[in-house]
Each structure stands twice: as C-alpha cells, then as structure tokens.
FIKE-196972 format. One record per residue: x, y, z of N, C-alpha, C, O, CB in turn; residue in three letters; residue number from 1. Coordinates in steps of 0.2 Angstrom, whole numbers, plus 5000, padded with zeros to 4 digits. Glycine has a CB too. Example, Ala and Ser with C-alpha at 12.3 -4.5 7.8 and 13.67 -1.06 7.14 Angstrom:
2
((5066, 4972, 5039), (5062, 4978, 5039), (5066, 4984, 5039), (5071, 4983, 5042), (5057, 4978, 5045), ala, 1)
((5064, 4989, 5035), (5068, 4995, 5036), (5064, 5000, 5039), (5067, 5006, 5040), (5070, 4997, 5029), ser, 2)
This chain:
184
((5563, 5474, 5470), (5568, 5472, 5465), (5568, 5478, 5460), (5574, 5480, 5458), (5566, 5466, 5461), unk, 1)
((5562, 5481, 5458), (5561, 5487, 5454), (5566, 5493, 5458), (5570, 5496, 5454), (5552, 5489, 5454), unk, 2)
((5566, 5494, 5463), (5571, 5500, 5465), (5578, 5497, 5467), (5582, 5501, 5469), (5567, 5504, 5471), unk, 3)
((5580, 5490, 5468), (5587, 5490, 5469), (5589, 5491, 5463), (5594, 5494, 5462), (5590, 5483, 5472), unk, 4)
((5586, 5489, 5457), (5588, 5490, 5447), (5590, 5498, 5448), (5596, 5500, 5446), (5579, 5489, 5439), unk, 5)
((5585, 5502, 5450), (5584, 5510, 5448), (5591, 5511, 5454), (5595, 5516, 5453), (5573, 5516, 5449), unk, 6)
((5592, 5508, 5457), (5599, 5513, 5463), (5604, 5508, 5462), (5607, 5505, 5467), (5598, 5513, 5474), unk, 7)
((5605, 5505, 5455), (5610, 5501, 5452), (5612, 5494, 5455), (5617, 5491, 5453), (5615, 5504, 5452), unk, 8)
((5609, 5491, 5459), (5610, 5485, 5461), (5607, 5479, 5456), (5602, 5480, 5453), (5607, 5485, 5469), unk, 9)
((5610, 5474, 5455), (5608, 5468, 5452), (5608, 5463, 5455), (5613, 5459, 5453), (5610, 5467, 5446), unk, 10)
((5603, 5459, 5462), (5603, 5455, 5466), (5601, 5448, 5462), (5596, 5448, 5458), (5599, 5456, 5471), unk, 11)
((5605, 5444, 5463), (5603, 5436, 5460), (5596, 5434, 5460), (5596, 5431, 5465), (5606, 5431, 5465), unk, 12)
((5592, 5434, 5457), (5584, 5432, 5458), (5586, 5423, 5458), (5589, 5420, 5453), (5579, 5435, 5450), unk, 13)
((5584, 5420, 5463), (5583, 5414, 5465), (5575, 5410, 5466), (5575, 5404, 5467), (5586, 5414, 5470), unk, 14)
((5572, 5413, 5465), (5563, 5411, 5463), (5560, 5415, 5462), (5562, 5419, 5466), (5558, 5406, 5468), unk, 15)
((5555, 5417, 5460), (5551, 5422, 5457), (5546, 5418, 5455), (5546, 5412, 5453), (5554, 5425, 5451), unk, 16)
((5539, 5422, 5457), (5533, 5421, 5453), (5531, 5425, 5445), (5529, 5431, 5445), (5528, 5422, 5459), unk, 17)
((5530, 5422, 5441), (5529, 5424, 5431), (5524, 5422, 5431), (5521, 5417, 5434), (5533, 5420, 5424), unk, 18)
((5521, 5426, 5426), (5516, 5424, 5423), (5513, 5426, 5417), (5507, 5428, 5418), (5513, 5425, 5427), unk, 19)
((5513, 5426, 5411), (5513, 5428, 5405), (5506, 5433, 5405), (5506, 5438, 5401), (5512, 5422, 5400), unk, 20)
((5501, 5433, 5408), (5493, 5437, 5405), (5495, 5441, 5413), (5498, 5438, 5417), (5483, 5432, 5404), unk, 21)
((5492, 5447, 5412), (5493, 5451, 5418), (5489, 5457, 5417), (5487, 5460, 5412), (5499, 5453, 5419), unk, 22)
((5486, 5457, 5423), (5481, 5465, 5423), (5482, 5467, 5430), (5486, 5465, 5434), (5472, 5463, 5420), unk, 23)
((5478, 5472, 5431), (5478, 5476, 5436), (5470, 5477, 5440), (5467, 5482, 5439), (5480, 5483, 5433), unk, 24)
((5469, 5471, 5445), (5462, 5468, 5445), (5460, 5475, 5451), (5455, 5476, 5452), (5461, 5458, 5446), unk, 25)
((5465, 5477, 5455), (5462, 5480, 5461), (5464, 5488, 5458), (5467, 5493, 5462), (5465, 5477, 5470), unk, 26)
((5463, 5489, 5452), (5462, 5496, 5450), (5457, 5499, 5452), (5456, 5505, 5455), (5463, 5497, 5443), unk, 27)
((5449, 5494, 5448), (5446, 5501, 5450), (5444, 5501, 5458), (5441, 5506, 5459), (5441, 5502, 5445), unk, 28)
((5444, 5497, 5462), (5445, 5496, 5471), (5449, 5504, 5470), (5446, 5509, 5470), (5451, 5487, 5475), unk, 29)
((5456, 5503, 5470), (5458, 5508, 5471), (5456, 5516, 5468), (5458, 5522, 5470), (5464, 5506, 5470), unk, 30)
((5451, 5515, 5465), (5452, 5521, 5461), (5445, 5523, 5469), (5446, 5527, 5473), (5450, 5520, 5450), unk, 31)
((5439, 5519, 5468), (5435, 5521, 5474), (5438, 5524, 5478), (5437, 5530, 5480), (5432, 5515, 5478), unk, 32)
((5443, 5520, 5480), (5448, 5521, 5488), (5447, 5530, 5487), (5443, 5534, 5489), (5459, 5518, 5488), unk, 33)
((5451, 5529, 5483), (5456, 5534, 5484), (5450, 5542, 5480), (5452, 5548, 5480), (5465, 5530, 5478), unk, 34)
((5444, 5540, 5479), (5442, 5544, 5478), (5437, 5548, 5483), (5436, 5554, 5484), (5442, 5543, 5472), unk, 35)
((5434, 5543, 5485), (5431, 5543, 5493), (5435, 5548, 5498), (5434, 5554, 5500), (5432, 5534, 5497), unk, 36)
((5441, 5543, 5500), (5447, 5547, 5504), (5447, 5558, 5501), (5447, 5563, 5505), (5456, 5542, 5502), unk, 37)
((5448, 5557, 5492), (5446, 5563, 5492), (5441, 5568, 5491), (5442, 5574, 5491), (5448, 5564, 5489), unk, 38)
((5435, 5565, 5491), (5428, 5569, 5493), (5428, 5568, 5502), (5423, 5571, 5505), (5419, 5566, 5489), unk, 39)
((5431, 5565, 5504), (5431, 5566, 5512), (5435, 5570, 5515), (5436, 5571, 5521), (5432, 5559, 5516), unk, 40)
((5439, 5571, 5511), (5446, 5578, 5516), (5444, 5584, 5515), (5445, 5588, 5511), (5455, 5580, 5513), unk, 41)
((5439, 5586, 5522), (5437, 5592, 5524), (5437, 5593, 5529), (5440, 5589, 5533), (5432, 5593, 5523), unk, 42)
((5434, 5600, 5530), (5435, 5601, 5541), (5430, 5598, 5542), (5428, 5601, 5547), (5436, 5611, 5547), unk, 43)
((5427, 5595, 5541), (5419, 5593, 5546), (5422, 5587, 5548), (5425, 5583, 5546), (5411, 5592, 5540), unk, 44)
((5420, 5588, 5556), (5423, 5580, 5560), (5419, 5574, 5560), (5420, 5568, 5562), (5423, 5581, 5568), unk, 45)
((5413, 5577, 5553), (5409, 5566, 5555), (5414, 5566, 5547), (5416, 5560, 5546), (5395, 5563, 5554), unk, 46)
((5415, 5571, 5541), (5420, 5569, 5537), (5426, 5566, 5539), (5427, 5560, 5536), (5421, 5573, 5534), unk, 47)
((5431, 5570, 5543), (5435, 5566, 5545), (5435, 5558, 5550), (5440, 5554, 5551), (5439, 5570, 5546), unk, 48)
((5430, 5559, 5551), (5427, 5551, 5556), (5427, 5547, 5548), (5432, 5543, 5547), (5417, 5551, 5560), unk, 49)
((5424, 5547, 5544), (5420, 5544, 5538), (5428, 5543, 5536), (5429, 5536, 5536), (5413, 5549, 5531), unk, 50)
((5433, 5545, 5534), (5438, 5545, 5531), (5443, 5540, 5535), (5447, 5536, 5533), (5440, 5553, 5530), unk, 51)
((5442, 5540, 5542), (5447, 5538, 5545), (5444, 5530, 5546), (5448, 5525, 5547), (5447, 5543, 5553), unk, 52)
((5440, 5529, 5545), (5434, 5521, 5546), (5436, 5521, 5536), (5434, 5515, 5535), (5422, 5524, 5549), unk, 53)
((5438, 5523, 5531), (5439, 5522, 5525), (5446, 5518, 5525), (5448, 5514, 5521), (5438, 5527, 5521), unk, 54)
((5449, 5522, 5531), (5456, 5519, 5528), (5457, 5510, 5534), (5460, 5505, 5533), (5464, 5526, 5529), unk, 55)
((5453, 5512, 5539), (5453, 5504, 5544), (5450, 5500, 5536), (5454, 5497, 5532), (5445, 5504, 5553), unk, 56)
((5445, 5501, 5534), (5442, 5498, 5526), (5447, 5495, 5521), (5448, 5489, 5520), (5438, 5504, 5521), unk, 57)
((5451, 5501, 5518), (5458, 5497, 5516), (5462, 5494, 5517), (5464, 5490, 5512), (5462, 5500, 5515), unk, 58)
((5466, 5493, 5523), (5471, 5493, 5526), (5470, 5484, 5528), (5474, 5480, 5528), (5473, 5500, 5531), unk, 59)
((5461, 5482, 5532), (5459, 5478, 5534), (5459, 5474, 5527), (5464, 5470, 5525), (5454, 5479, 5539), unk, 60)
((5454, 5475, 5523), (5457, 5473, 5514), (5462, 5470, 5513), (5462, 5463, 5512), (5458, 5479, 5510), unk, 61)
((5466, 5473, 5513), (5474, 5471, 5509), (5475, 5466, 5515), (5474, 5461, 5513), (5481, 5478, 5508), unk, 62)
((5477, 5467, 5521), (5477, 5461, 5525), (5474, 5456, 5526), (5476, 5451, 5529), (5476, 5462, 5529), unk, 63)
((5467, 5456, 5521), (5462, 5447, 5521), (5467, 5445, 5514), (5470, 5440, 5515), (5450, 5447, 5518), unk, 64)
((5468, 5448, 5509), (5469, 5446, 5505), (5475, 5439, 5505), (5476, 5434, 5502), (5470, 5452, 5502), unk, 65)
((5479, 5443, 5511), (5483, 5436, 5515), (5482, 5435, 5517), (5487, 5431, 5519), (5487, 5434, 5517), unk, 66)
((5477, 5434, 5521), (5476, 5430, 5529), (5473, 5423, 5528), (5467, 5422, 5527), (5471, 5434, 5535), unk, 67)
((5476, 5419, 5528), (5474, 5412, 5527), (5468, 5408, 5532), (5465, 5403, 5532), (5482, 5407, 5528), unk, 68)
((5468, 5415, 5537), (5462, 5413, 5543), (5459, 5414, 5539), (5459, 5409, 5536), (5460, 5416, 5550), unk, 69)
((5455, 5419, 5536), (5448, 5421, 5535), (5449, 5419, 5525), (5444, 5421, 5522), (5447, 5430, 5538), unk, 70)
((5454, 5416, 5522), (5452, 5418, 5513), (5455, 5414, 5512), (5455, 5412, 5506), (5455, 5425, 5508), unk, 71)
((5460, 5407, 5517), (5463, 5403, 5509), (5458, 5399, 5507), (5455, 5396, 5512), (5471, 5398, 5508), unk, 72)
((5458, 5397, 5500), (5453, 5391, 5497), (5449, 5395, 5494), (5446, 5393, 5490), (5449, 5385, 5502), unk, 73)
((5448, 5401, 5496), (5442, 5404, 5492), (5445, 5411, 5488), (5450, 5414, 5489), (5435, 5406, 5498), unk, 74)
((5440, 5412, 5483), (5442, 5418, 5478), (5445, 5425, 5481), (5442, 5427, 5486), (5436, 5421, 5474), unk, 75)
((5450, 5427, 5479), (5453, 5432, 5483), (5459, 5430, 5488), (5461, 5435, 5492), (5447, 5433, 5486), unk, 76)
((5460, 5426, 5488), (5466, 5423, 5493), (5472, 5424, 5489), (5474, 5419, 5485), (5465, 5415, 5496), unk, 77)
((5475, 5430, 5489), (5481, 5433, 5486), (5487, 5433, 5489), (5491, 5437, 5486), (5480, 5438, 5485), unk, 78)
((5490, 5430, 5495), (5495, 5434, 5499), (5500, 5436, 5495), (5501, 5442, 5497), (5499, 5429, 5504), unk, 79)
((5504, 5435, 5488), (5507, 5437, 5485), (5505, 5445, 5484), (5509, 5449, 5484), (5508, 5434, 5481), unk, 80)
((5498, 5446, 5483), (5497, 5453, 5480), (5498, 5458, 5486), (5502, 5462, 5486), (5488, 5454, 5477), unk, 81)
((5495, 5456, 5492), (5496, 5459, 5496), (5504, 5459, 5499), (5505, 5464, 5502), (5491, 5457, 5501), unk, 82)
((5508, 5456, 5498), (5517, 5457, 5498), (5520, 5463, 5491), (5525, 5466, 5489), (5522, 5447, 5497), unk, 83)
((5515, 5461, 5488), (5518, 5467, 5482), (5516, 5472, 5484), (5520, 5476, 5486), (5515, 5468, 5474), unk, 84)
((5511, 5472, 5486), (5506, 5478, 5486), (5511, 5483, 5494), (5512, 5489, 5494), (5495, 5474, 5488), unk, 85)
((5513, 5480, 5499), (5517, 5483, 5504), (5524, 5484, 5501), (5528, 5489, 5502), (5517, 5478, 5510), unk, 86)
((5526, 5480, 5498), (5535, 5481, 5496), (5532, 5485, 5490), (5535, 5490, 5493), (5542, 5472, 5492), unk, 87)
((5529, 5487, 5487), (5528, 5493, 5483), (5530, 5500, 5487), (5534, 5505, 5486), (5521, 5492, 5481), unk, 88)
((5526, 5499, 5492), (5524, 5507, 5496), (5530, 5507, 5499), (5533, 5512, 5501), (5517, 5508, 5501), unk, 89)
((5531, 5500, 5500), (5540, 5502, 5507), (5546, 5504, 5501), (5551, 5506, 5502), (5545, 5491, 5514), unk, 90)
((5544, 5503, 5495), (5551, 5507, 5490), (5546, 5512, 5489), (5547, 5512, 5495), (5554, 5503, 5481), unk, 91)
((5542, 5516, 5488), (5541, 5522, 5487), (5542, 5526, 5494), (5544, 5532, 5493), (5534, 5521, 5484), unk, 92)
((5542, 5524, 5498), (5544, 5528, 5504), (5552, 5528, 5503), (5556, 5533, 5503), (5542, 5523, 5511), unk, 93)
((5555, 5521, 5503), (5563, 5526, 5502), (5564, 5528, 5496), (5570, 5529, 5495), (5570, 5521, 5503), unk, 94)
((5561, 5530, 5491), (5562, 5534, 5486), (5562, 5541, 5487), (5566, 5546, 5485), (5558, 5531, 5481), unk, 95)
((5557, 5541, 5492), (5555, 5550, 5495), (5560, 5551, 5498), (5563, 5557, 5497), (5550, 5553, 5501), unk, 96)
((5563, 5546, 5502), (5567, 5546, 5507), (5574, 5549, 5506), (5577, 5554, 5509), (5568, 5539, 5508), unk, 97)
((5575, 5545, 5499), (5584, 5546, 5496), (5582, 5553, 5491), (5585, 5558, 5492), (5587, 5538, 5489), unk, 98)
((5576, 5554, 5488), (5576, 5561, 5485), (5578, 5567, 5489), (5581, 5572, 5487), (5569, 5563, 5483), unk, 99)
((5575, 5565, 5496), (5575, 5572, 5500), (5581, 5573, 5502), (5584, 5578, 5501), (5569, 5572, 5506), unk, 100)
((5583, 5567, 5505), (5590, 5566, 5509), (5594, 5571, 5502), (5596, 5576, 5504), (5594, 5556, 5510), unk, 101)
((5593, 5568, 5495), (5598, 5571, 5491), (5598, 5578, 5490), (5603, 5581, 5492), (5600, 5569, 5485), unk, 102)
((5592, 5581, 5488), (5590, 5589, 5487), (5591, 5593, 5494), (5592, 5599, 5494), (5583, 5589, 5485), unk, 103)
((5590, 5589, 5500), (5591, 5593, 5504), (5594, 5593, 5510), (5593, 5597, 5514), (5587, 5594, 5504), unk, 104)
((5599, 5586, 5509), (5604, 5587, 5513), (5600, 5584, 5521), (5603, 5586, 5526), (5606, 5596, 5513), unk, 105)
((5595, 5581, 5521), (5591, 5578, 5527), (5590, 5571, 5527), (5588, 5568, 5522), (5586, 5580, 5528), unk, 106)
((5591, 5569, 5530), (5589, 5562, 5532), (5586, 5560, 5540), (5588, 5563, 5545), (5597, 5558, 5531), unk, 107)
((5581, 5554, 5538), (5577, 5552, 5544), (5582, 5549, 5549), (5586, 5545, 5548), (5570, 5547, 5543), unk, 108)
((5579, 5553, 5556), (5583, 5548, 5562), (5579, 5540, 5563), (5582, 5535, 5565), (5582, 5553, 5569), unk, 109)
((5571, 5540, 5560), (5567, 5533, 5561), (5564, 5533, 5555), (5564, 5539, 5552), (5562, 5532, 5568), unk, 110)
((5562, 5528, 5554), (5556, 5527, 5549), (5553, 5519, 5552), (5556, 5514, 5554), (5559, 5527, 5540), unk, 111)
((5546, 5520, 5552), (5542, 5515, 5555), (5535, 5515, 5551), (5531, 5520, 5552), (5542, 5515, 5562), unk, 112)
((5534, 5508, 5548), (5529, 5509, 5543), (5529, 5514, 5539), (5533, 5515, 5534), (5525, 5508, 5546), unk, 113)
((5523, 5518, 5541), (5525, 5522, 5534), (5523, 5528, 5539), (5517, 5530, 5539), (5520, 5521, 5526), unk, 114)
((5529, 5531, 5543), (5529, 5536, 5547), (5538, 5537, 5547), (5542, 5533, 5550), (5524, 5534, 5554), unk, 115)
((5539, 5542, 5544), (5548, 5545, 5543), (5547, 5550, 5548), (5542, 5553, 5548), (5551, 5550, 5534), unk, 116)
((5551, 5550, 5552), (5554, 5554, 5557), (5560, 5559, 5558), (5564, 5558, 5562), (5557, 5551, 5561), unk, 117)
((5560, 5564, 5555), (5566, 5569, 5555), (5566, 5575, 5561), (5561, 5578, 5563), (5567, 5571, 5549), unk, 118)
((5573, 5576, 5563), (5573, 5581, 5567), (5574, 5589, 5565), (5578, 5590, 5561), (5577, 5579, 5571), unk, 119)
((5571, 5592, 5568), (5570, 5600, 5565), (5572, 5603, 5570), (5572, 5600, 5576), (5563, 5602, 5562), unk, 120)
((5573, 5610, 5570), (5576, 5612, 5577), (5569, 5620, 5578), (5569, 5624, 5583), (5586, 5615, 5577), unk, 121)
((5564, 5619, 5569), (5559, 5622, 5569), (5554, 5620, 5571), (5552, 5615, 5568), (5558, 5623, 5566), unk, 122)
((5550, 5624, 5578), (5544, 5620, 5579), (5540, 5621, 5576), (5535, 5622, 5579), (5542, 5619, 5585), unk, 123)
((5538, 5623, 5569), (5532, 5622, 5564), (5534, 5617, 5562), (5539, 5617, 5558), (5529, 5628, 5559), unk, 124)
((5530, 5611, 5563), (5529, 5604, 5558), (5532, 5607, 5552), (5538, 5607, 5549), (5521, 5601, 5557), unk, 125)
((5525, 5609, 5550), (5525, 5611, 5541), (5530, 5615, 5537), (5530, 5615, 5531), (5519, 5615, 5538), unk, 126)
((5534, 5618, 5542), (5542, 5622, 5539), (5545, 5616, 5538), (5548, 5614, 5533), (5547, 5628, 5546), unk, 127)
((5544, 5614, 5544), (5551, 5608, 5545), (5550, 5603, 5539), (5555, 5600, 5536), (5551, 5602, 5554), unk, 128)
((5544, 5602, 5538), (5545, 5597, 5532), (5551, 5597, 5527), (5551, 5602, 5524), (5539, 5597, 5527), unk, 129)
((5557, 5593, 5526), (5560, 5594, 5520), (5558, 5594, 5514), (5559, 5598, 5510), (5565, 5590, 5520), unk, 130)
((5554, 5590, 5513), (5555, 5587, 5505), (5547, 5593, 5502), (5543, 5596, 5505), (5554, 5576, 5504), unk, 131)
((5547, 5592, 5496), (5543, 5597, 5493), (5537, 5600, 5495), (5534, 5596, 5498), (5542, 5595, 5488), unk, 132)
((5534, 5605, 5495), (5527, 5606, 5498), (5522, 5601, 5495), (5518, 5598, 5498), (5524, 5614, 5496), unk, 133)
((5523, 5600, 5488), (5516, 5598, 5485), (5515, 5589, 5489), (5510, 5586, 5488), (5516, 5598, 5475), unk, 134)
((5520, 5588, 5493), (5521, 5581, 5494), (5518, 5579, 5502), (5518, 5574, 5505), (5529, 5580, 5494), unk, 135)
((5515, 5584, 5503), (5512, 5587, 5510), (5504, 5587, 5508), (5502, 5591, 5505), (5516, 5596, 5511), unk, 136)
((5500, 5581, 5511), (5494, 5580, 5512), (5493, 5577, 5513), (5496, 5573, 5517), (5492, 5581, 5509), unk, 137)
((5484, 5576, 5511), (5483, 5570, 5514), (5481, 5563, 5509), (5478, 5558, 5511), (5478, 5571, 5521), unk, 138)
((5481, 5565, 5504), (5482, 5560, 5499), (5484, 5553, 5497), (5490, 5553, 5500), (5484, 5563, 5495), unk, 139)
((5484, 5549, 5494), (5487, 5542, 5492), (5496, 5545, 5490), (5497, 5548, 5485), (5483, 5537, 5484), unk, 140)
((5500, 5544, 5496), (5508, 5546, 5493), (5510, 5551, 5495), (5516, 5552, 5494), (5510, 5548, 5487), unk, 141)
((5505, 5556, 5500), (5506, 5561, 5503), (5509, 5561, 5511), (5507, 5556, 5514), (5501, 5564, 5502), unk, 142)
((5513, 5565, 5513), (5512, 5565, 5521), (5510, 5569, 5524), (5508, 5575, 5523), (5517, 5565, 5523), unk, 143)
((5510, 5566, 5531), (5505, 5574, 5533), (5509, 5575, 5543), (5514, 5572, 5545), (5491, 5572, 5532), unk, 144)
((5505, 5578, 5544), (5510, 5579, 5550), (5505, 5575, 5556), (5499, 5576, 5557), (5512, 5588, 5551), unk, 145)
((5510, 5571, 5559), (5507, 5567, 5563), (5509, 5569, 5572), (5505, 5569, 5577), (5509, 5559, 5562), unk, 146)
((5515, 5571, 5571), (5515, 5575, 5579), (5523, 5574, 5579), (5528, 5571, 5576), (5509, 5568, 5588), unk, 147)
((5523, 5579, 5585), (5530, 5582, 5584), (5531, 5579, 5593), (5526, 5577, 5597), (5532, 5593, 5581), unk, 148)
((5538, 5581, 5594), (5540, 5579, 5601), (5549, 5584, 5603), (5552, 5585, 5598), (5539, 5569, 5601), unk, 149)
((5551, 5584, 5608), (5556, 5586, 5611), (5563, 5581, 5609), (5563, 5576, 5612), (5553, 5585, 5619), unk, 150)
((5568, 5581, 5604), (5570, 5575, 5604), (5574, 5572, 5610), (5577, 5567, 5609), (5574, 5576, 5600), unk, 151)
((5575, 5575, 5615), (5578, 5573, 5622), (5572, 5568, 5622), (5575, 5563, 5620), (5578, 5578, 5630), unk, 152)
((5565, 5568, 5622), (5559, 5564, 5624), (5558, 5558, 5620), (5554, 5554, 5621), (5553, 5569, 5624), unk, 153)
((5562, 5559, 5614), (5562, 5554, 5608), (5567, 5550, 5609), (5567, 5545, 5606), (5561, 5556, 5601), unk, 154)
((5576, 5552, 5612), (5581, 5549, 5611), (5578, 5542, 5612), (5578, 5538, 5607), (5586, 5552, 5616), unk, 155)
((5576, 5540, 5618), (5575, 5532, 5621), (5572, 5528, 5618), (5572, 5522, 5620), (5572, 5532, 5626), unk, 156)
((5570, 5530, 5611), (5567, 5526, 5604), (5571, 5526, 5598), (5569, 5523, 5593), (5562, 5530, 5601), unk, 157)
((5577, 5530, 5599), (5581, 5532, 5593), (5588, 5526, 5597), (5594, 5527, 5600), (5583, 5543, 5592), unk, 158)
((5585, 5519, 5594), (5590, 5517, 5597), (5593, 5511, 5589), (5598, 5507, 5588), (5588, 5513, 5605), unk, 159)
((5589, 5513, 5585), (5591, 5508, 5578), (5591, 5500, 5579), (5595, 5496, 5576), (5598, 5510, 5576), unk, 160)
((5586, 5498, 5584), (5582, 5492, 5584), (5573, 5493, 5583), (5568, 5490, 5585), (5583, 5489, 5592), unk, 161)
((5572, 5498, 5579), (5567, 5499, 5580), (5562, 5504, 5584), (5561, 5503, 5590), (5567, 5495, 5581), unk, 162)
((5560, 5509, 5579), (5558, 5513, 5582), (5548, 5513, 5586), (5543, 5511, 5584), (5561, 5518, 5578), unk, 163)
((5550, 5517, 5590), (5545, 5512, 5593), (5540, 5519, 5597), (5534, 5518, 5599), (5550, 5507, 5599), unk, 164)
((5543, 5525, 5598), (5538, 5531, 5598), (5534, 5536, 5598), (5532, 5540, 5603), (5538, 5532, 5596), unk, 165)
((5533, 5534, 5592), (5526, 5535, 5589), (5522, 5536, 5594), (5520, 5542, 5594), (5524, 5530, 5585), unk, 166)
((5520, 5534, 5597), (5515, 5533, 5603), (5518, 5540, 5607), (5514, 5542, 5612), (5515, 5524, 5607), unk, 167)
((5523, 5542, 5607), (5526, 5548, 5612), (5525, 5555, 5608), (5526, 5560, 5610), (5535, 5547, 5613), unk, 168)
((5522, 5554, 5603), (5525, 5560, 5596), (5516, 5565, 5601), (5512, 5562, 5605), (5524, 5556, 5581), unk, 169)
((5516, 5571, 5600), (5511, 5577, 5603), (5509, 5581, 5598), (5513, 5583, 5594), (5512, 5581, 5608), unk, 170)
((5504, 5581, 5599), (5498, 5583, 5594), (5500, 5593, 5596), (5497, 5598, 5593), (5487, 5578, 5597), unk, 171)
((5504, 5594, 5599), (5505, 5601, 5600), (5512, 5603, 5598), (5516, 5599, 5600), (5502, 5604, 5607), unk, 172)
((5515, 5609, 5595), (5520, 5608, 5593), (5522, 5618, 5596), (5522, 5623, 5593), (5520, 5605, 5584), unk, 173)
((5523, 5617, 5603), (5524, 5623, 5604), (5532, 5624, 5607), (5535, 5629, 5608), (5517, 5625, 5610), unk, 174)
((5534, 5618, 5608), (5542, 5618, 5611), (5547, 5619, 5605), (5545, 5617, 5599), (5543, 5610, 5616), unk, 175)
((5553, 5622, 5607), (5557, 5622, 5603), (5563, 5619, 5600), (5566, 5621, 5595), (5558, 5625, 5604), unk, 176)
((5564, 5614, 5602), (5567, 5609, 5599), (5562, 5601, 5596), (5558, 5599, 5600), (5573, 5606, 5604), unk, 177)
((5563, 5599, 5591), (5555, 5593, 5589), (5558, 5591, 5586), (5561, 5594, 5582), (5547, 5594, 5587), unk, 178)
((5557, 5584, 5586), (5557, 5580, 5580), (5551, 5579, 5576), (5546, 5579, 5580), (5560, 5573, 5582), unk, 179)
((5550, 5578, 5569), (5544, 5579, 5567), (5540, 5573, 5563), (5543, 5573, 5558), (5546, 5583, 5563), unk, 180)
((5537, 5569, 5563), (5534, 5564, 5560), (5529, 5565, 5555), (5525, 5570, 5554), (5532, 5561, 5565), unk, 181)
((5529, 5559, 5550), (5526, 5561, 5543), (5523, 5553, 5541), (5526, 5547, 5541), (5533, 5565, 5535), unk, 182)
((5516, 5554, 5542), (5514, 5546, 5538), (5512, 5548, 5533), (5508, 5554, 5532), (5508, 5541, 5541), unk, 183)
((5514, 5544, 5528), (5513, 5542, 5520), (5503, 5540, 5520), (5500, 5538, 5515), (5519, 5533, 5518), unk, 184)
C-alpha cells in the first residue's frame, strides 16, 4: 500500500489489520541476521558454506512464522508478519526496479522472487549491472550476480507466464550475448 501512495495511486482499502501500540519485535533477530551474514562474506569456502546455511535459517524462519503446520495456537504464529515482511521486499524490489529503469533507460525482461533478469549484450555480469555500483553485493538489499546465459537459451522462459529459468542461468560468462540475473 506504502508504494502504490509513493507512485500515486490511492486504492480503496476494504479491510485492514490496526492496531494502536506497535513496535518492531524481529529487530533485533534481524539485526543478528544480518550481521552474521556480514562477518561471514569472505573467500574462505566453510565461510561461505556457514553463510549459505544462515540464510536456509532466515528464510525457513519467516516461513514458520506462517505455517499453521508447525506454529498456529502457539507464540509466534504470525502469518500477517510474514505477508508484511514479503510484500515489503517485493516493493523494495520494484522500487530498484523503476529507479533503474528510469536513470537508465533499462528494464527487466523477468523478475522472479527476488532474482531481476536483464539483458546485456556485455558479457561481464558486473558491467552489465544497470543500476548503481554500490547496489551490487551481497548484503540485506544488495544484488549480486547469479549467472548469466545466451538469450536465444533463455527465450523459452521469457514467455510472461512466468519465469521459470533460473535453473538455465551458468555460472560462466564467457559467451557474448547474456542475459544477466541479480538476487536481492
């Protein structure tokens, strides 16, 4: 709702959850997260193992928080948090989205979850990135480069039912035409 306001839309609100007292209970959770994740981004491969097993930790997290198999009736059974907590990051994704598109004249051929797809006719990933350098990592909000591919080899995914890919994108970027992929 926060970003249809900021790109001028005012949609009818028809039920809403209020509440007068309010806080920010998985702050300092996040703050762990997120600081873990940053003493773990190094080249050492049991670091990036440790890092990679931090974010199955998060991601499985936010998922109990809804899952009525394993949390409802007991403390912590939030599904609402966890629907903020994803419609949050899916507007902060199209917010990069429309920045970049506007500064730089680009726009994704896919986006899925939180992996934007654009095509570059440069095969260095990290050139091809549009949107700003500093936006480029591997940080909470960052992207980083997940694997590039041939766009002939990607057409058959680029069909705007859903893209589906991902699983095609290569970890080597030596060919000259690529589409480029970025997870948030």
């Amino acid at each position: 709702m926060q970003y249809a306001h900021e790109l001028g839309y005012e949609p009818e609100v028809i039920e809403a959850y209020v509440w007068n007292e309010h806080g920010r209970v998985l702050d300092p959770w996040y703050k762990r997260i997120r600081d873990a994740r940053t003493a773990l981004d190094l080249a050492d491969p049991d670091a990036q193992l440790a890092r990679d097993q931090l974010k199955v930790v998060y991601t499985r997290t936010l998922g109990m928080l809804g899952s009525s198999d394993f949390m409802k009736g007991r403390p912590g059974y939030a599904p609402e948090r966890r629907h903020h907590i994803i419609a949050k990051a899916r507007a902060n994704i199209l917010r990069r989205v429309v920045k970049i598109g506007k500064a730089a004249d680009r726009w994704p051929v896919a986006i899925s979850n939180d992996t934007v797809l654009y095509v570059s006719d440069n095969p260095d990933p990290i050139a091809s990135w549009p949107g700003e350098q500093e936006t480029l990592g591997r940080g909470f909000g960052q992207y980083k480069w997940e694997g590039s591919a041939l766009l002939a080899d990607q057409a058959e995914f680029l069909t705007g039912k859903g893209y589906r890919g991902k699983d095609q994108l290569h970890l080597d970027w030596n060919a000259a035409d690529y589409t480029v992929g970025g997870d948030q």
